[in-house]
C-alpha positions as CSV (number, residue, x, y, z in Angstrom):
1,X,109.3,120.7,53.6
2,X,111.2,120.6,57.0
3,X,107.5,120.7,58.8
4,X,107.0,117.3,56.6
5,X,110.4,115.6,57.4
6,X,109.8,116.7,61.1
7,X,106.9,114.7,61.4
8,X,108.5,111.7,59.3
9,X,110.8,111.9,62.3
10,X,108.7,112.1,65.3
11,X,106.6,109.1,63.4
12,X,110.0,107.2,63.5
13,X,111.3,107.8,67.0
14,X,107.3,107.3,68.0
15,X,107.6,103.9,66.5
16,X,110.6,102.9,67.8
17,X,109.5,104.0,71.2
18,X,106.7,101.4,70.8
19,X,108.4,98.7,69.2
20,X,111.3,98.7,71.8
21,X,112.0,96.0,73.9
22,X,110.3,96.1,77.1
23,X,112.6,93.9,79.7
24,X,112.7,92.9,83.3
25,X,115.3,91.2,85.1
26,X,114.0,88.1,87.0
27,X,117.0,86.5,89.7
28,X,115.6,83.0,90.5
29,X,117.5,80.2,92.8
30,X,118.8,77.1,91.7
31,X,116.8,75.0,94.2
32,X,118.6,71.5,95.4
33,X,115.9,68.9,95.4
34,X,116.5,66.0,98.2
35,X,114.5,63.6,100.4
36,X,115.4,62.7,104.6
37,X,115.2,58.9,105.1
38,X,117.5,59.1,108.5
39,X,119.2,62.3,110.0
40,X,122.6,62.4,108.4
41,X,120.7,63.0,104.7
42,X,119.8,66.4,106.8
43,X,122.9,68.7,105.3
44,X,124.4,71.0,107.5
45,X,124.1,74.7,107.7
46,X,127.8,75.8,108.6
47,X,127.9,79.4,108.4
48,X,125.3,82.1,107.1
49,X,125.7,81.1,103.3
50,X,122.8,78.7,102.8
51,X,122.8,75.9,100.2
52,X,118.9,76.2,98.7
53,X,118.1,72.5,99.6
54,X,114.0,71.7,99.6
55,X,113.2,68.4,101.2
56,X,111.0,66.3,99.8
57,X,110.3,63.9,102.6
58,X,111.5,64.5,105.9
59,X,111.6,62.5,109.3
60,X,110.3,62.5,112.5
61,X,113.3,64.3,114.9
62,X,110.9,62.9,117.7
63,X,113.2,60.6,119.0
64,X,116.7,62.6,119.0
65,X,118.1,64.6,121.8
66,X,116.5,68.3,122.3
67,X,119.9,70.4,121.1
68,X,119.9,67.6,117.9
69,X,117.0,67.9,116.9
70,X,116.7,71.7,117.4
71,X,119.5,71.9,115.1
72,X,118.0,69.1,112.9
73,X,114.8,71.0,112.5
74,X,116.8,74.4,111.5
75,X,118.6,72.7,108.9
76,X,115.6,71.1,107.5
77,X,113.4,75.0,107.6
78,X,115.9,77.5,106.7
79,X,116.7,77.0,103.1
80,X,113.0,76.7,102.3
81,X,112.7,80.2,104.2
82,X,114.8,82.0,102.4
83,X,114.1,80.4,99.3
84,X,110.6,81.8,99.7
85,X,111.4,84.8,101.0
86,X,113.4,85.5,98.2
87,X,110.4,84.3,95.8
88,X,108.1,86.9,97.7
89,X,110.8,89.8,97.2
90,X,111.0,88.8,93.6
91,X,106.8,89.5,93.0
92,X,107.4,92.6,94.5
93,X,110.0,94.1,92.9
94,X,108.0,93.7,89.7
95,X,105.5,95.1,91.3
96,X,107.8,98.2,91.8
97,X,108.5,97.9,87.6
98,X,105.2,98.0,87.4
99,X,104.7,101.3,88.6
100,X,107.6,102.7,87.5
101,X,106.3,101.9,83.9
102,X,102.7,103.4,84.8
103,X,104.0,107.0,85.9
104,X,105.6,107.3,82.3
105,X,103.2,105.1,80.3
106,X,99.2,105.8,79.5
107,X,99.2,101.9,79.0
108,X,100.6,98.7,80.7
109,X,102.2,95.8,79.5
110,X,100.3,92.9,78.4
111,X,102.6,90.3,80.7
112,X,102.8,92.6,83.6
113,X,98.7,93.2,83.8
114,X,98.7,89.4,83.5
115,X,101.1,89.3,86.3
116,X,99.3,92.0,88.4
117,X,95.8,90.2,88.2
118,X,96.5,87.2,88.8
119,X,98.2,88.3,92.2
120,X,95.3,90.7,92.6
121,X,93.0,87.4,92.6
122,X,95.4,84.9,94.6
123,X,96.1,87.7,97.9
124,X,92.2,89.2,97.6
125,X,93.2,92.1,97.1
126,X,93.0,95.2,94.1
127,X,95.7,97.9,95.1
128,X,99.3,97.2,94.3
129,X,100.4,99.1,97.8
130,X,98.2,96.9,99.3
131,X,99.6,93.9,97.3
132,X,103.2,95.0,98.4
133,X,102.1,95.0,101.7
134,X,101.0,91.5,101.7
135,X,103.9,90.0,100.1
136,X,106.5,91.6,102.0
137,X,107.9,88.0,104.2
138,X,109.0,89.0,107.8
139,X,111.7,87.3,109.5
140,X,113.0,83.8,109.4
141,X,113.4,83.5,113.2
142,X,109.5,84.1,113.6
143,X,108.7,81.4,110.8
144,X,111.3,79.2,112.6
145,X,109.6,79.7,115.9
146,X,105.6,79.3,114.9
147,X,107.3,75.9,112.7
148,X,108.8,75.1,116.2
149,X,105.7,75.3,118.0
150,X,103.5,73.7,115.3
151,X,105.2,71.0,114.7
152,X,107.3,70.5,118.0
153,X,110.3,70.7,116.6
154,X,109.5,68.3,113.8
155,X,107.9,65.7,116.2
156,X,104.6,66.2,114.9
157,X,102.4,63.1,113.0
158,X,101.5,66.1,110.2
159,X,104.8,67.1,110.0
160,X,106.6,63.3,109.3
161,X,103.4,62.2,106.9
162,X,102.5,65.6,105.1
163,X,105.4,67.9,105.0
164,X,103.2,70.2,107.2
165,X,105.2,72.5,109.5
166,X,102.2,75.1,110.5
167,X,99.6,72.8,111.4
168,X,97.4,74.7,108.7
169,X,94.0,72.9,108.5
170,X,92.4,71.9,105.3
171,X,88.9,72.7,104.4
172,X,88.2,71.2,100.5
173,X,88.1,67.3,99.8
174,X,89.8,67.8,96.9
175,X,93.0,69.0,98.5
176,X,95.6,66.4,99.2
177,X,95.4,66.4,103.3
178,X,95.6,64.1,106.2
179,X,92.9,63.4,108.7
180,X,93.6,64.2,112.4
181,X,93.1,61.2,114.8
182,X,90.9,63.3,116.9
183,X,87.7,65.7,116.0
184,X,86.1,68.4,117.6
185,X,82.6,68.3,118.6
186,X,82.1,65.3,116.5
187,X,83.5,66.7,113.3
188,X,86.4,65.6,111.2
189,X,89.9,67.4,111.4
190,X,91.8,67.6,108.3
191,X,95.3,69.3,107.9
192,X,97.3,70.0,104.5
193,X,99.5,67.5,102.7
194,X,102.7,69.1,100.8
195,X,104.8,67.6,98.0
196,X,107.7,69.9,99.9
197,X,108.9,71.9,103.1
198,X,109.0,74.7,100.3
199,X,105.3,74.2,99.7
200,X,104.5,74.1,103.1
201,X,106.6,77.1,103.7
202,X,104.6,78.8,101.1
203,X,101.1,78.3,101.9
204,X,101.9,79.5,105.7
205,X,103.1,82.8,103.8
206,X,100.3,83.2,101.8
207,X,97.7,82.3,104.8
208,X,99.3,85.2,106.5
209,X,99.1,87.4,103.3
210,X,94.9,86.5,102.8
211,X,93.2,86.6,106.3
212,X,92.3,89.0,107.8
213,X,93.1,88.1,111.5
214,X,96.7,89.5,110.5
215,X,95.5,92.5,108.8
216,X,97.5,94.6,111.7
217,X,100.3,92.1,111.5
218,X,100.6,92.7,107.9
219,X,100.6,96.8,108.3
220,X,103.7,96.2,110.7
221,X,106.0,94.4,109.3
222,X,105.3,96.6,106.2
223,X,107.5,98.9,107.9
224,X,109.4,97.3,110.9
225,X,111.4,94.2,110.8
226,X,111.8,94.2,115.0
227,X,110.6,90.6,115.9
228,X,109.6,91.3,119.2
229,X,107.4,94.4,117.5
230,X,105.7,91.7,114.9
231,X,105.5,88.8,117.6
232,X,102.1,89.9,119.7
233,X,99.9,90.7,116.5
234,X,100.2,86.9,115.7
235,X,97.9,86.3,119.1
236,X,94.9,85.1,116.8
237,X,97.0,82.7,115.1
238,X,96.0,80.3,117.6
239,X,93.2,80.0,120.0
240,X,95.4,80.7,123.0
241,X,95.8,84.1,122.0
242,X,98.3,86.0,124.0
243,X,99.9,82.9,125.7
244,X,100.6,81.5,122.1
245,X,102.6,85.2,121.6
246,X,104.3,85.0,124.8
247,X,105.5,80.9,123.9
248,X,106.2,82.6,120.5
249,X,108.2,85.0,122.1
250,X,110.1,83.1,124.7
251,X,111.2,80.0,122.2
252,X,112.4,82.6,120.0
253,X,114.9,84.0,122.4
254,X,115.7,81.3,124.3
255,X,117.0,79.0,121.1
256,X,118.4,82.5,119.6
257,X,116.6,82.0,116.8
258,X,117.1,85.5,115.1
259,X,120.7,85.1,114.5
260,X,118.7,83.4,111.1
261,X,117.8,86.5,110.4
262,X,120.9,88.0,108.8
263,X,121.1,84.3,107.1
264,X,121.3,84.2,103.2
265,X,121.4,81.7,99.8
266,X,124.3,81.2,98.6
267,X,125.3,83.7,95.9
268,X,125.9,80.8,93.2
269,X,122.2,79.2,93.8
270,X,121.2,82.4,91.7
271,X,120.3,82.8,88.1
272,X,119.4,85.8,86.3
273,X,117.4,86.4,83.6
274,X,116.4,89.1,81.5
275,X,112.1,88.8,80.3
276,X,111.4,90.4,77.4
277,X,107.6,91.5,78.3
278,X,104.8,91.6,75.1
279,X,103.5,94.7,73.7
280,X,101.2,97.4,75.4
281,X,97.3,96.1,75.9
């Protein structure tokens, strides 16, 4: 008799084992929508709590004076930065829930291996570490300084017309995208056209994450956050190689730029929410 009412117990507490809630908690940012039709509809960044604003449309800053439009241009990057950035952080702390769950589980969750695979297929990639590796978002000063040189401080055609800040070149018709007014070797140029800074922001995070000209780029920043460590395995992000670094390099500490580093999204911007995840596959 107690063998019997054992078992009816472990059945129960096996049961409710299964049938318990499975939860992860998700932080998201209440992102502030806007669009630049002169430079006072920039808003200003006055200390290191950032409001999330994503611009929609921006201007040319070709025309203002160097320390305006430097500041200009910050204003217009940041929040998109560390909204991403945050974003990025987000995948990959439920990556880490993820394997938490596995080392105690023989089965995974039915949202979470959604969730892996389709990260596995967007960064070309079939490891998590490997995944972690590629998310992980280095500093906002060196995204502020390759956006600098890109774009020239938001002077760029590319930059006014498509919201693009990297200069990153399109390759499918079907993409929305601009044509460059000049070719090489008699073939068309095209570069990217964004809905947002975000989006642009985005993709220029994810082309890191994908090729593999930053393979070594990615393994360092996967354990160093030193900018002037990271800065010289960016050489092949342009065809001048090392003189692109050493640019890299100099705008970055002559404009300062990694005071952004220790910059952060207002603590309001954020919403939490709990996910209850499906049932085991």
């Amino acid at each position: 008799m107690r063998t019997i009412i054992f078992s009816i117990i472990c059945l129960v507490l096996l049961h409710t084992a299964c049938t318990k809630p499975v939860t992860f908690k998700h932080v998201s940012v209440r992102t502030q929508y806007d669009s630049i039709e002169k430079k006072e509809d920039v808003h200003a960044i006055t200390d290191t709590s950032v409001t999330p604003y994503v611009y929609t449309k921006v201007i040319s800053l070709r025309e203002l004076p160097v320390k305006e439009k430097k500041e200009k241009f910050v204003e217009m990057l940041l929040p998109s930065i560390l909204i991403s950035q945050h974003d990025l952080h987000q995948k990959i702390n439920r990556l880490e829930h993820i394997e938490n769950w596995l080392q105690e589980h023989p089965f995974m969750i039915k949202m979470d291996s959604l969730f892996l695979f389709q990260l596995f297929e967007t960064y070309k990639c079939d490891e998590i570490q490997e995944l972690k590796r590629r998310l992980k978002p280095h500093s906002a000063s060196i995204v502020l300084g390759q956006a600098a040189l890109e774009s020239g401080w938001g002077s760029s055609r590319f930059f006014k017309e498509g919201n693009n800040v990297f200069g990153i070149w399109s390759y499918h018709a079907g993409e929305n995208r601009i044509k460059a007014l000049v070719g090489r070797d008699s073939t068309n140029i095209y570069v990217r056209s964004y809905s947002s800074i975000e989006e642009s922001v985005n993709d220029y995070f994810q082309t890191i994450a994908r090729v593999n000209a930053y393979k070594e780029f990615r393994q360092m920043r996967f354990t160093s956050e030193k900018t002037l460590e990271l800065i010289p395995l960016l050489k092949r992000y342009s065809e001048l190689g090392e003189l692109y670094t050493t640019k890299l390099r100099q705008l970055i500490e002559n404009n300062d730029l990694t005071k952004y580093d220790s910059y952060f999204i207002k603590n309001e911007y954020f919403i939490e929410e709990v996910i209850e995840l499906s049932e085991k596959i």
